[in-house]
N, C-alpha and C positions, 0 to 999 in steps of 0.2 A: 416884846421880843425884838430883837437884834442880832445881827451879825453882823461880821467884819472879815474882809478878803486882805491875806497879808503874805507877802512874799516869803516863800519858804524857799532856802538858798542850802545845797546840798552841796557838802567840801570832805574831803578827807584829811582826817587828824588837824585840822585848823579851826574848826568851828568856833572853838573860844576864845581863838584870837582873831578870829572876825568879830566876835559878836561884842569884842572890849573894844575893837578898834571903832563897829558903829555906835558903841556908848560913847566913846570919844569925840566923836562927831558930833552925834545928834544929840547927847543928853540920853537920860533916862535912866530906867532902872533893867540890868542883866538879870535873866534868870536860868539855870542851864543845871538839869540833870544829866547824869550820869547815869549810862549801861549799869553799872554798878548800884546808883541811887534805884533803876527802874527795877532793879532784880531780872535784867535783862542780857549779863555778859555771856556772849555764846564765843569770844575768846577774850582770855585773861587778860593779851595784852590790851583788849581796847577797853577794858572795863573802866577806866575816866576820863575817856574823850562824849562826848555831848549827843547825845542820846534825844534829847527835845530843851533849843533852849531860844530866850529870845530875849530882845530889845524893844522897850514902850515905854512912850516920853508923853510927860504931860501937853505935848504940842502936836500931839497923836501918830510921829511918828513909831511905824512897829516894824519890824524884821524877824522874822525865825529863822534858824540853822540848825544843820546836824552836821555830825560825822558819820558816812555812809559805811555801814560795817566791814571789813576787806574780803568777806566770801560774798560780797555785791558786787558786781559789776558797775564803776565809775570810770568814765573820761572826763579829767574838766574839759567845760563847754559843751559839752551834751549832754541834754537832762540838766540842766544847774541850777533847777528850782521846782517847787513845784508851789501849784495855789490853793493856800489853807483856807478855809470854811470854817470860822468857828463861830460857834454861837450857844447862847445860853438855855435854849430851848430844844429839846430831843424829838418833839413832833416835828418841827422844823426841818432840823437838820436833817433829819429822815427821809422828809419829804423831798430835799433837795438830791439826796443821795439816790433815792428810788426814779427819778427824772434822770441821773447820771448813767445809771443804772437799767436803766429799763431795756428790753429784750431788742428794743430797734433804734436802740443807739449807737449798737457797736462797740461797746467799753470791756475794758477788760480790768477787771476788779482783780486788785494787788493785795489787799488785806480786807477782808469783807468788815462792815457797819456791828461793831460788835461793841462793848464793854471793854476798858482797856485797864491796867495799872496808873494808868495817868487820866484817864477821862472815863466818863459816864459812859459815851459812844465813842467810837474811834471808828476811819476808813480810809481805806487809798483807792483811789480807782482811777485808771487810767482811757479818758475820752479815744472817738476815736482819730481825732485830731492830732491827737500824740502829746497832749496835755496831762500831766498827773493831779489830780484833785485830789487834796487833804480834805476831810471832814470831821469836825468832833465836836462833841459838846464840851464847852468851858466847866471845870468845877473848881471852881475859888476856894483857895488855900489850898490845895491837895499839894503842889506843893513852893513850899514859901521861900525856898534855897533860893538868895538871893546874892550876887554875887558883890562886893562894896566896890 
């Protein structure tokens, strides 16, 4: 078992050209779904801006980004990231989530620990620190849209 904590950086309509500019930088390989790819457009026009994408280099740098949908509420610099939990094991991740989670912590859960179109589990929850925690379980190959 494993996990990995990796910055998730939240932009409107830019996300993929963040995420070519830190392949540019750091190396590595892009991979970036689309609202569209997730069967997820709830408006048309944002249906191929970047929906879940990211940057991971064989020198282990990683970066995630999205495009925050436009019926969300965004200010850049507030909120401009949040921290992804990902890992290969669902008891795990579980377990981290129900600690995030638990009734005397104070959090306020944004998308409950569920089954997603992109992962096994998926969650958002928000500490009461004002922290947003991403959680999910990895599943390899789901999808391999990689960007050249």
């Amino acid at each position: 078992m494993s996990i990995a904590t990796v910055t998730h950086v939240n932009l409107r309509g830019t996300a993929r050209e963040a995420l070519e500019h830190y392949r540019a930088v750091f190396g590595g390989d892009l991979t970036a779904v689309t609202y569209r790819d997730a069967g997820a457009v709830t408006d048309p026009a944002e249906a191929d801006q970047v929906m879940w994408g990211q940057v991971a280099s064989a020198s282990g740098f990683q970066v995630m980004a999205y495009d925050v949908p436009g019926g969300r509420p965004l200010e850049p610099g507030v909120a401009p990231y949040f921290v992804s939990v990902r890992g290969d094991d669902a008891e795990e991740i579980a377990g981290y989530w129900d600690g995030l989670t638990a009734p005397d912590a104070g959090a306020t859960v944004v998308v409950p620990l569920a089954p997603a179109g992109w992962a096994p589990l998926y969650g958002m929850v928000t500490d009461r620190f004002g922290v947003t925690w991403v959680l999910d379980v990895t599943a390899p190959g789901t999808w391999s849209q990689q960007t050249p």
